[in-house]
Backbone as a printed PyTorch tensor [residue, N CA C, xyz], in Angstrom:
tensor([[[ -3.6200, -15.7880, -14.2960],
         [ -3.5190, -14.7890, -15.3500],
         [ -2.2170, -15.0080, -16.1270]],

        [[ -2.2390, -15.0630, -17.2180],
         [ -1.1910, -14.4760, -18.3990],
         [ -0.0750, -14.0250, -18.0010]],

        [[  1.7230, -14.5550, -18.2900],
         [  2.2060, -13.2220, -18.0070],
         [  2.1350, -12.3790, -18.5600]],

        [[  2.5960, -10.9220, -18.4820],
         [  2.1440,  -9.6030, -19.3540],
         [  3.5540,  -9.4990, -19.9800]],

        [[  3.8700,  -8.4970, -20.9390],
         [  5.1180,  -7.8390, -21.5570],
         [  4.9780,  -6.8670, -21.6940]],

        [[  5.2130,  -6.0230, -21.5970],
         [  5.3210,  -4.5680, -21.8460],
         [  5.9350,  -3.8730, -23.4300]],

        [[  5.0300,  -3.3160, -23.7740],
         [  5.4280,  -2.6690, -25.2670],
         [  5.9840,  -1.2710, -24.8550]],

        [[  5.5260,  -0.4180, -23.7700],
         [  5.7240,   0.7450, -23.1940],
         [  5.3880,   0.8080, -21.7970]],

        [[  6.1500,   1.9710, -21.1180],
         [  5.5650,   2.0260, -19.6910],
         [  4.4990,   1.5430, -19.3520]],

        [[  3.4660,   2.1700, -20.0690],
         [  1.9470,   2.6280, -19.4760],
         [  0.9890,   1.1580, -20.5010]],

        [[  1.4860,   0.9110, -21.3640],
         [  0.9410,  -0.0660, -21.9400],
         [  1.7430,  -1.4130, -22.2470]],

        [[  0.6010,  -2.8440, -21.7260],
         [  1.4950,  -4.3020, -21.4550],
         [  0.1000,  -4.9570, -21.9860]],

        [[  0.9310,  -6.5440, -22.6380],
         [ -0.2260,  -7.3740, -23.6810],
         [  0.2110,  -8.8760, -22.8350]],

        [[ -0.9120,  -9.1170, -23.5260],
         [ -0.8180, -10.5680, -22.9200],
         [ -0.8250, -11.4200, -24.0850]],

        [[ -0.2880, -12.8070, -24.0880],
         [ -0.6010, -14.0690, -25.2940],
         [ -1.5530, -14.2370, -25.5840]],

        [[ -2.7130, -13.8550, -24.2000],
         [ -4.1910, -14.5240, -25.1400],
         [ -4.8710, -12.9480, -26.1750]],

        [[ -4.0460, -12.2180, -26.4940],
         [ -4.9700, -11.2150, -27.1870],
         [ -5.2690,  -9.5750, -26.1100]],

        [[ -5.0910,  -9.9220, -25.4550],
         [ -5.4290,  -8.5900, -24.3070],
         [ -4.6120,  -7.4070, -24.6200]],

        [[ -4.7610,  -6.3620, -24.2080],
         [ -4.5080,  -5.3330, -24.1560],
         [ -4.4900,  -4.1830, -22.7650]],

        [[ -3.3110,  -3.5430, -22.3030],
         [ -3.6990,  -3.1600, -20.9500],
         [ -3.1100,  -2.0080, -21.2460]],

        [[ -3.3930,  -0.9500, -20.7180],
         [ -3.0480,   0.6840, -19.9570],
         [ -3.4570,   1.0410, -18.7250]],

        [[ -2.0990,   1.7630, -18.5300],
         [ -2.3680,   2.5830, -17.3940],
         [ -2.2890,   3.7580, -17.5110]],

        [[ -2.2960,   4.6940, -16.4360],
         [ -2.5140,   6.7560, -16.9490],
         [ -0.8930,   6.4520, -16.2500]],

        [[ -0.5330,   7.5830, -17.4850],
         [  0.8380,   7.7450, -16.8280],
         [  0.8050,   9.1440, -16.0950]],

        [[ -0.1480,   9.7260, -15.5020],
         [ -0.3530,  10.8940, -14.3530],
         [ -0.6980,  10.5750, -12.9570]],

        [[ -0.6110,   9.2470, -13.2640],
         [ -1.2810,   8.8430, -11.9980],
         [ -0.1440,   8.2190, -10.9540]],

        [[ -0.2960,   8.7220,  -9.9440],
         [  1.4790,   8.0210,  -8.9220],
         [  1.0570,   6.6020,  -8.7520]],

        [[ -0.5280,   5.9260,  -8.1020],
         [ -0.3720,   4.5920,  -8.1800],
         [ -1.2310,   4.3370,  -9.7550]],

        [[ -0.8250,   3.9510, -10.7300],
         [ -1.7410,   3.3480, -11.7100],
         [ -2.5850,   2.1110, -11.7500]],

        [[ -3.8240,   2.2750, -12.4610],
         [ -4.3970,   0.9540, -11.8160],
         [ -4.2380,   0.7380, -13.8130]],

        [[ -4.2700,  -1.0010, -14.0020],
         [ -4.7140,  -1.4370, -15.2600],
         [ -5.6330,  -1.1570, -15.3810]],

        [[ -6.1390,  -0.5770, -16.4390],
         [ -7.7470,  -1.4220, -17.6070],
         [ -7.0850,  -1.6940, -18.7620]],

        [[ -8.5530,  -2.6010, -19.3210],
         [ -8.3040,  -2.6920, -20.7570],
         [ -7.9870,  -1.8290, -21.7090]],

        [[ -7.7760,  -1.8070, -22.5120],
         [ -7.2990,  -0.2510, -23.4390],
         [ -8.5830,  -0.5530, -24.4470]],

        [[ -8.5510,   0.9780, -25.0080],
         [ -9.3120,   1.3300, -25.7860],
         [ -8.7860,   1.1590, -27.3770]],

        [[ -9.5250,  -0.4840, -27.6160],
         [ -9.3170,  -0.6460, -29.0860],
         [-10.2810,   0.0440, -29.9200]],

        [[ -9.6000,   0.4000, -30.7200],
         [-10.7620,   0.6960, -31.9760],
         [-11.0010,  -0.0810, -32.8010]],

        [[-11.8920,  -1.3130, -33.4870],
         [-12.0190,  -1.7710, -34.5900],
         [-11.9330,  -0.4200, -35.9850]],

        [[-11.2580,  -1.5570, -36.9380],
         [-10.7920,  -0.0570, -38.0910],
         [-11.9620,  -0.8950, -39.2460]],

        [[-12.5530,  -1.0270, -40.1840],
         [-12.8970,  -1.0300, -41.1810],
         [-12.8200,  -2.4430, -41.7150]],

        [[-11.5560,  -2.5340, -42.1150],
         [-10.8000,  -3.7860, -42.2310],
         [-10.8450,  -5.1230, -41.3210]],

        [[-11.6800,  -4.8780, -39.9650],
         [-11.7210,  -5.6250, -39.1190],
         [-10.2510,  -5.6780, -38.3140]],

        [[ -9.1280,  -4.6850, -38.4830],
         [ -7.9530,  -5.2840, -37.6590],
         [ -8.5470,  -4.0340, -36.4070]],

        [[ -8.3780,  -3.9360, -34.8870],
         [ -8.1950,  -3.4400, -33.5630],
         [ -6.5280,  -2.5250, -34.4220]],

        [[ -7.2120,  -1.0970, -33.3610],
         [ -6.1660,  -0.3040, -33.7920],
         [ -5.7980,   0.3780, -32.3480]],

        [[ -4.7710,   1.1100, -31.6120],
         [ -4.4870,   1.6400, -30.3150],
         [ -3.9390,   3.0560, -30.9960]],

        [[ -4.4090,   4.1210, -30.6060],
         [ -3.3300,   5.0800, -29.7310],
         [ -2.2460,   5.4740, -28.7810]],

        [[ -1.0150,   5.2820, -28.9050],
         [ -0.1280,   5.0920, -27.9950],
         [  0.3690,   6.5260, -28.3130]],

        [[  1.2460,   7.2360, -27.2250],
         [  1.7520,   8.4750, -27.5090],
         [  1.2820,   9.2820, -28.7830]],

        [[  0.0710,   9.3080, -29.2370],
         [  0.0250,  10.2160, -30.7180],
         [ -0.0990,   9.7440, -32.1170]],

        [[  0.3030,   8.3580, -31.8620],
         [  0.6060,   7.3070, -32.5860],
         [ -0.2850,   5.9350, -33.2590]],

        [[ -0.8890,   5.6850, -33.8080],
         [ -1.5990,   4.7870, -34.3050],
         [ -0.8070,   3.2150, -34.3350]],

        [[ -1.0090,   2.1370, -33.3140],
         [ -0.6180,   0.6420, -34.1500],
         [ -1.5330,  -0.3910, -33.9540]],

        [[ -1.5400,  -1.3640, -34.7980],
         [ -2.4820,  -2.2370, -34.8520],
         [ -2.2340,  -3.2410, -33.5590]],

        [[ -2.9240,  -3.6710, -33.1900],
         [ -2.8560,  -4.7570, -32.1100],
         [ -2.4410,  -6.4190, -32.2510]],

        [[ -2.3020,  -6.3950, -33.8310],
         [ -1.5040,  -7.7610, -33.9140],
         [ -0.1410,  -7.2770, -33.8070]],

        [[  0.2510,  -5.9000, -34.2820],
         [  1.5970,  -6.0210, -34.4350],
         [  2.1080,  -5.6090, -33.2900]],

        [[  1.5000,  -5.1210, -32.2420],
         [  2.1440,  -4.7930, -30.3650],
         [  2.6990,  -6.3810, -30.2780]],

        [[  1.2670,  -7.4290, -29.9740],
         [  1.2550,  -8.3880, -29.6940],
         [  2.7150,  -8.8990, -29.7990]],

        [[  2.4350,  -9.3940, -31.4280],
         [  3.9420,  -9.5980, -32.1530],
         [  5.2730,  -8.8700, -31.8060]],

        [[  4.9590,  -7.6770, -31.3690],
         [  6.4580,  -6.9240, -31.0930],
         [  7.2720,  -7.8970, -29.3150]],

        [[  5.8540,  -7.5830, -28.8680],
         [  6.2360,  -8.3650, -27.8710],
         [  6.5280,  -9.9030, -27.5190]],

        [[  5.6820, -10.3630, -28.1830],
         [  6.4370, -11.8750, -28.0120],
         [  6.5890, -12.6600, -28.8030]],

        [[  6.7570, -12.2080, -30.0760],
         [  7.2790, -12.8250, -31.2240],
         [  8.4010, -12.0820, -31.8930]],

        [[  8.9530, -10.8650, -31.2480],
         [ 10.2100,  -9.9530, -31.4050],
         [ 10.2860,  -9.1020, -32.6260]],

        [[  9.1600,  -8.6480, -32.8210],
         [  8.8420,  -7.8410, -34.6000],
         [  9.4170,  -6.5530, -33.8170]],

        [[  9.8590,  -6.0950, -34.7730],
         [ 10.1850,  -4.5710, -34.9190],
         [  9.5170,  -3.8000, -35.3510]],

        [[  8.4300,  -3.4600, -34.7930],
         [  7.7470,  -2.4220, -34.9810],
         [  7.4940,  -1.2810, -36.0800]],

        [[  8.4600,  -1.0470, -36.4070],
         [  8.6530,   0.1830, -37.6690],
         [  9.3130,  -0.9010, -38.3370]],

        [[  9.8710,  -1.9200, -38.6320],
         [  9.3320,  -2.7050, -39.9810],
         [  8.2510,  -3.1410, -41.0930]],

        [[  8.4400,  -2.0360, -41.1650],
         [  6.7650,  -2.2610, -42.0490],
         [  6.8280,  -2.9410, -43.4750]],

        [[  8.3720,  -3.4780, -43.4790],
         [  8.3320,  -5.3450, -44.5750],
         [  7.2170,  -6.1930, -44.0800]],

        [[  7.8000,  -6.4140, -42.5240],
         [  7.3900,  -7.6170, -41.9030],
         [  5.4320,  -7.2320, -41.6490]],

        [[  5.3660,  -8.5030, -42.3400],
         [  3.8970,  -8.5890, -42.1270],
         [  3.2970, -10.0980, -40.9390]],

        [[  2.4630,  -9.4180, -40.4040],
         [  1.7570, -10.3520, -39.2480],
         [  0.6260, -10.8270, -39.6380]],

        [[  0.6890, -12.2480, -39.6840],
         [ -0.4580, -12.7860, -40.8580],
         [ -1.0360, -13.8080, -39.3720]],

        [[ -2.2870, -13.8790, -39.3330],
         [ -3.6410, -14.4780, -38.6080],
         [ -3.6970, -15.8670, -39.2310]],

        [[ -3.3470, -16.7300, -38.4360],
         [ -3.3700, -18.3100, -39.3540],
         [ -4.6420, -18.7180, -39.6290]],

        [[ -5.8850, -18.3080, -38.4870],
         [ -6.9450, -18.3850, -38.9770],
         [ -7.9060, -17.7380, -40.0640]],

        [[ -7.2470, -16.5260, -40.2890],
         [ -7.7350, -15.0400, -41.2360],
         [ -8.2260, -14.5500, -40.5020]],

        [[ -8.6960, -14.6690, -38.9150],
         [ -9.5900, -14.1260, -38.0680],
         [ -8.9490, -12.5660, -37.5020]],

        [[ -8.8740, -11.5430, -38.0050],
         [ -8.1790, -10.4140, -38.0360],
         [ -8.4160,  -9.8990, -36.2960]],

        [[ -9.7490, -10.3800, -35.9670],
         [ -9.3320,  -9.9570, -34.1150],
         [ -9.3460, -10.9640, -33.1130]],

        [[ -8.5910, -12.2660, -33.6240],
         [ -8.2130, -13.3970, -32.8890],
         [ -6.9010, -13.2080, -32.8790]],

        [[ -6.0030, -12.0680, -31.6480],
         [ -4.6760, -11.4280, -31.4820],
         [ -4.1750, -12.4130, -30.6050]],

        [[ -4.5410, -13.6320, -30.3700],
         [ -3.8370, -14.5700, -29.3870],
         [ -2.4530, -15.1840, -30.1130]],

        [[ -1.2660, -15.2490, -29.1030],
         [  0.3760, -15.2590, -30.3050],
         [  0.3750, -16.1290, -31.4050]],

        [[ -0.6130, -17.3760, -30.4110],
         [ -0.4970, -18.8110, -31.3040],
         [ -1.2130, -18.9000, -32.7700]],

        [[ -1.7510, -17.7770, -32.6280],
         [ -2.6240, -17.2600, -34.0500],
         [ -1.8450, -16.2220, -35.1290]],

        [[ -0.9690, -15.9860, -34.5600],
         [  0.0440, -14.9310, -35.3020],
         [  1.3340, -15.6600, -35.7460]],

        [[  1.6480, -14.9420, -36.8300],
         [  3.4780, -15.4770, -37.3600],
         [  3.5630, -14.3610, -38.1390]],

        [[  4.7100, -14.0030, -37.5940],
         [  5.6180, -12.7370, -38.6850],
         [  5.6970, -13.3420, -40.4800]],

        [[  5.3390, -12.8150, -41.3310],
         [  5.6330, -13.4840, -42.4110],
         [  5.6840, -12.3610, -43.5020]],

        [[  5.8400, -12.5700, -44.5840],
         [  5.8340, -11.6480, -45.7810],
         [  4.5410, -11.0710, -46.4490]],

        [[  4.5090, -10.1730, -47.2980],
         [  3.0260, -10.1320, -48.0510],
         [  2.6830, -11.0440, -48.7730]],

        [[  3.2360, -11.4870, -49.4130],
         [  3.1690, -12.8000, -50.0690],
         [  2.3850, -13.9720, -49.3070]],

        [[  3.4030, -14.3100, -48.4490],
         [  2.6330, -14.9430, -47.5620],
         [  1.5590, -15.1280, -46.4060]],

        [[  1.3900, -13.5150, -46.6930],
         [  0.3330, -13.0830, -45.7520],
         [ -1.5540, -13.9180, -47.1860]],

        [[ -0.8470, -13.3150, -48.4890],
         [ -1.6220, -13.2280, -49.1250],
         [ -2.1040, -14.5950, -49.3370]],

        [[ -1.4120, -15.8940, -49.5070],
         [ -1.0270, -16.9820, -49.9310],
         [ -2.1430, -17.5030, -48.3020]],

        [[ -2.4310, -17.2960, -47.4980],
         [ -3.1210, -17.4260, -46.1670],
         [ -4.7460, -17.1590, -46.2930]],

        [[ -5.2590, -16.8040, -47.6170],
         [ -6.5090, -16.5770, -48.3320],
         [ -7.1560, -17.8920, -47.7450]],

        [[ -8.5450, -17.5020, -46.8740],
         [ -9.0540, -18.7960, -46.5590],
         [-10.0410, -19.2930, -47.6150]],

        [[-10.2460, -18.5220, -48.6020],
         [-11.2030, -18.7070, -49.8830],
         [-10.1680, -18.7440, -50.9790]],

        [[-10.7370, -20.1470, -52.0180],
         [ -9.9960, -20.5500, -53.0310],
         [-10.4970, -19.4910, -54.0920]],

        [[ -9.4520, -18.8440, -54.9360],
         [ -9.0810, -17.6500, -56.0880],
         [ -8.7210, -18.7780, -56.8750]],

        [[ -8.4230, -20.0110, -57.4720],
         [ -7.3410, -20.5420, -58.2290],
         [ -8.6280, -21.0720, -59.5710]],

        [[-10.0480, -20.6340, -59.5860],
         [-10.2640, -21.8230, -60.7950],
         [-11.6670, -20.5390, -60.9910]],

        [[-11.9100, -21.0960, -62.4560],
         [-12.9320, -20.0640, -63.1090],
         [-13.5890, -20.8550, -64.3460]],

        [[-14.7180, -20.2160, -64.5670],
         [-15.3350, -20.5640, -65.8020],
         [-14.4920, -20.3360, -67.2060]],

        [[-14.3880, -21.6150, -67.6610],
         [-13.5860, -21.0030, -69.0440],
         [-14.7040, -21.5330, -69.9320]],

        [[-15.3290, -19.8690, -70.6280],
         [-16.4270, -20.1060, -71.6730],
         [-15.7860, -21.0430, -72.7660]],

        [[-14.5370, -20.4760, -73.6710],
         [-14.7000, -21.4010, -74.7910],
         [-14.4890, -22.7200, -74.6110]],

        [[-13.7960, -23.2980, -73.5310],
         [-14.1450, -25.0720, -73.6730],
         [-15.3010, -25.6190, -72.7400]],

        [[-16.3550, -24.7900, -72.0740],
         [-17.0730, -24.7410, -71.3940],
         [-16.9260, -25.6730, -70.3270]],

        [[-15.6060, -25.4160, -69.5720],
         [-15.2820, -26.1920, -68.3820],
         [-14.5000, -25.4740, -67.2830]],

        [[-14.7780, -26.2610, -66.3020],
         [-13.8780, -25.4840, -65.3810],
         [-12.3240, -25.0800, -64.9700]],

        [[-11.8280, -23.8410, -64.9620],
         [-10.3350, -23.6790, -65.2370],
         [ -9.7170, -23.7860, -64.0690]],

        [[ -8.3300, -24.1540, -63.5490],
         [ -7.9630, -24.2560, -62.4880],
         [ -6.4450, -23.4710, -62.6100]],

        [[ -6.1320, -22.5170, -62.2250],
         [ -4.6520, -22.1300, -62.3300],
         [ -4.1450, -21.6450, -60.5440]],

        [[ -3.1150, -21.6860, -60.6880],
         [ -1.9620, -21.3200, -59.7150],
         [ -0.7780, -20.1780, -59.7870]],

        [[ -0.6000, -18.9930, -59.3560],
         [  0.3450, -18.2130, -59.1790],
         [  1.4880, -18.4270, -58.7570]],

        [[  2.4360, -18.8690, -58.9200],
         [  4.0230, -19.1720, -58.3440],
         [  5.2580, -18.7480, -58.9080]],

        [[  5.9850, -17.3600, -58.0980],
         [  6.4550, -16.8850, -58.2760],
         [  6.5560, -15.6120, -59.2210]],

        [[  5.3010, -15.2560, -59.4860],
         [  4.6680, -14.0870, -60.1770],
         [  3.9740, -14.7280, -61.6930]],

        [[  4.2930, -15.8750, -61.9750],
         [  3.5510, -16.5020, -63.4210],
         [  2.8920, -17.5660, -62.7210]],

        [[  1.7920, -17.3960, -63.6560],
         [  0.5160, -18.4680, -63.7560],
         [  0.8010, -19.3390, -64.5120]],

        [[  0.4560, -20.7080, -63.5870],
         [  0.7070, -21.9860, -64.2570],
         [ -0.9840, -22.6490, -63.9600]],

        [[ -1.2640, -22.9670, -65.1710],
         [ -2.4220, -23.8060, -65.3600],
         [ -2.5590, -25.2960, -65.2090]],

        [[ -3.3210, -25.2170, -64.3760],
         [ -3.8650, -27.3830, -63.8110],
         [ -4.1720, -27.7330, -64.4590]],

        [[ -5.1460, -27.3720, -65.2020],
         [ -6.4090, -27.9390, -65.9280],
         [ -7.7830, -27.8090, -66.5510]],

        [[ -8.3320, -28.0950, -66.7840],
         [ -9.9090, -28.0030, -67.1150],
         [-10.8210, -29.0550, -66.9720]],

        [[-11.6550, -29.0420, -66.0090],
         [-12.6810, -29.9290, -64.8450],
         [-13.9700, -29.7410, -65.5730]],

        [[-14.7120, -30.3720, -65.3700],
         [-15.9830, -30.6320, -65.6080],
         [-16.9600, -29.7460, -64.8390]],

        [[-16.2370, -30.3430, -63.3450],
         [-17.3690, -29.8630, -62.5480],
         [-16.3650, -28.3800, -61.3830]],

        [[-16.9580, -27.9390, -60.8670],
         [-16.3270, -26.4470, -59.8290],
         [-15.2010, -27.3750, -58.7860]],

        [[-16.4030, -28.1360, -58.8540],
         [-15.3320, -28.8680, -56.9830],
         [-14.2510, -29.3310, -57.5620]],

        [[-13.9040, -30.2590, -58.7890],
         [-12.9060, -30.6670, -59.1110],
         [-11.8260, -29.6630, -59.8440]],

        [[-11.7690, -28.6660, -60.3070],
         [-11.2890, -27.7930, -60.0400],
         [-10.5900, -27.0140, -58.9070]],

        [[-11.4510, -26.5820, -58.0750],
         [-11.3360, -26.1810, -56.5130],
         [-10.3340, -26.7930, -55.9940]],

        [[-10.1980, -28.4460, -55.8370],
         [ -9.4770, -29.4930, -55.5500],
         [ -8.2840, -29.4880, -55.9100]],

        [[ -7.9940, -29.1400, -57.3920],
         [ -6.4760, -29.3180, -57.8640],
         [ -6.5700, -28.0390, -57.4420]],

        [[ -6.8770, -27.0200, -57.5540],
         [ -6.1080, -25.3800, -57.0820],
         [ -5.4520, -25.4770, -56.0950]],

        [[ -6.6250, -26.0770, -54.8580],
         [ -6.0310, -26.7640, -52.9650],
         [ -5.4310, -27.5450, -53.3490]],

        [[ -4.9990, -28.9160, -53.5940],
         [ -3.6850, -29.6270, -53.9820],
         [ -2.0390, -28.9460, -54.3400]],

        [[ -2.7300, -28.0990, -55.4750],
         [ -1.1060, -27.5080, -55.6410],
         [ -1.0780, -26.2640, -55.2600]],

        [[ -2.2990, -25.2850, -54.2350],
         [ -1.5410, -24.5280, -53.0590],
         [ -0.8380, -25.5860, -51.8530]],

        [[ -0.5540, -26.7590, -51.3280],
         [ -0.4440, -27.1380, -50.4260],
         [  1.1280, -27.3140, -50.7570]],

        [[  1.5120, -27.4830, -52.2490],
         [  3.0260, -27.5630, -53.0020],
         [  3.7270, -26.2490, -52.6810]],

        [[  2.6220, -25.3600, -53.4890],
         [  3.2420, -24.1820, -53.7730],
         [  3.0090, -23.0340, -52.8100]],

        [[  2.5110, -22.9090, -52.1490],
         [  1.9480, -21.6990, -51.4670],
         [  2.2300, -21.8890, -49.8320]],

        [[  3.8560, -22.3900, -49.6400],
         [  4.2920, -22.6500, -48.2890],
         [  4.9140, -21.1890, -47.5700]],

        [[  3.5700, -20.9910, -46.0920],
         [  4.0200, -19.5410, -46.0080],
         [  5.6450, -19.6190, -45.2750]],

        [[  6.1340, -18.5380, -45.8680],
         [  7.3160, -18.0470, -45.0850],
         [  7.3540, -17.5850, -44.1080]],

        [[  7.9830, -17.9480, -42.8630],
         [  7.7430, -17.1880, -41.3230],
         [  8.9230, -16.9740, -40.5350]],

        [[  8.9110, -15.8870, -39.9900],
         [ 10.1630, -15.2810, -39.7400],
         [ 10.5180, -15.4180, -38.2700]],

        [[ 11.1980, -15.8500, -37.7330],
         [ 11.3430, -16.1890, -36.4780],
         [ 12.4710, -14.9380, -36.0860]],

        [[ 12.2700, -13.9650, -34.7640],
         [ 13.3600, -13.2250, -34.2580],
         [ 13.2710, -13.6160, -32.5860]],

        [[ 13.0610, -14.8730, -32.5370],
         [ 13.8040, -15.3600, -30.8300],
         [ 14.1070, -16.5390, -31.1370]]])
């Protein structure tokens, strides 16, 4: 088994994604799993003391050293897979770079008046334009090319 960490007394996580509680009324406590809630959004949500937190960001508090009531710091899913909470799937990072982690290409569109395909890029709050393609894929292509320049996520290391 996993080692565990503890976020609180009664509740301890593991690297691969797990989640554990115990009753804190109880003199010997036994583990179970805790009671996630999937929210809407697809992220797992907990009740702790009264309290609502998501289960990437326990994870992260615990073994990637997030601070909890930082609510700058964003915990971005390298896969986008919002309930794949295993650490190696997590990195503290910005909104930006949470956003910039889009597993579907946004960068290219139909441009009616030259009736070709448009390709642009966001960097640093202005749009800079690639080009105009013939076909979707070649488009698509330069968007992924110069996200791989421009769209390097930021990740915050606190150990």
């Amino acid at each position: 088994m996993d080692e565990s960490k503890y976020f609180t007394e009664h509740v301890r996580c593991y690297a691969d994604g797990r989640v554990e509680r115990s009753n804190p009324k109880s003199k010997t406590p036994k583990w179970r799993p805790a009671n996630i809630k999937p929210q809407s959004t697809g992220y797992f949500r907990i009740g702790i003391d009264g309290k609502g937190y998501f289960v990437h960001r326990i994870i992260a508090a615990c073994f990637l050293g997030l601070d909890i009531e930082n609510l700058v710091d964003v915990i971005d899913h390298r896969d986008g897979n919002p309930i794949n909470n295993r650490v190696a799937n997590l990195r503290i990072t910005t909104k930006q770079g949470n956003e910039w982690n889009q597993v579907r290409a946004k960068g290219y569109c139909w441009h009616v008046a030259s009736e070709k395909w448009r390709a642009s890029i966001v960097v640093n709050y202005k749009q800079t334009h690639l080009g105009l393609f013939d076909t979707e894929e070649q488009a698509r292509q330069a968007y992924l090319a110069a996200k791989l320049i421009h769209h390097v996520i930021p990740e915050r290391n606190y150990q």
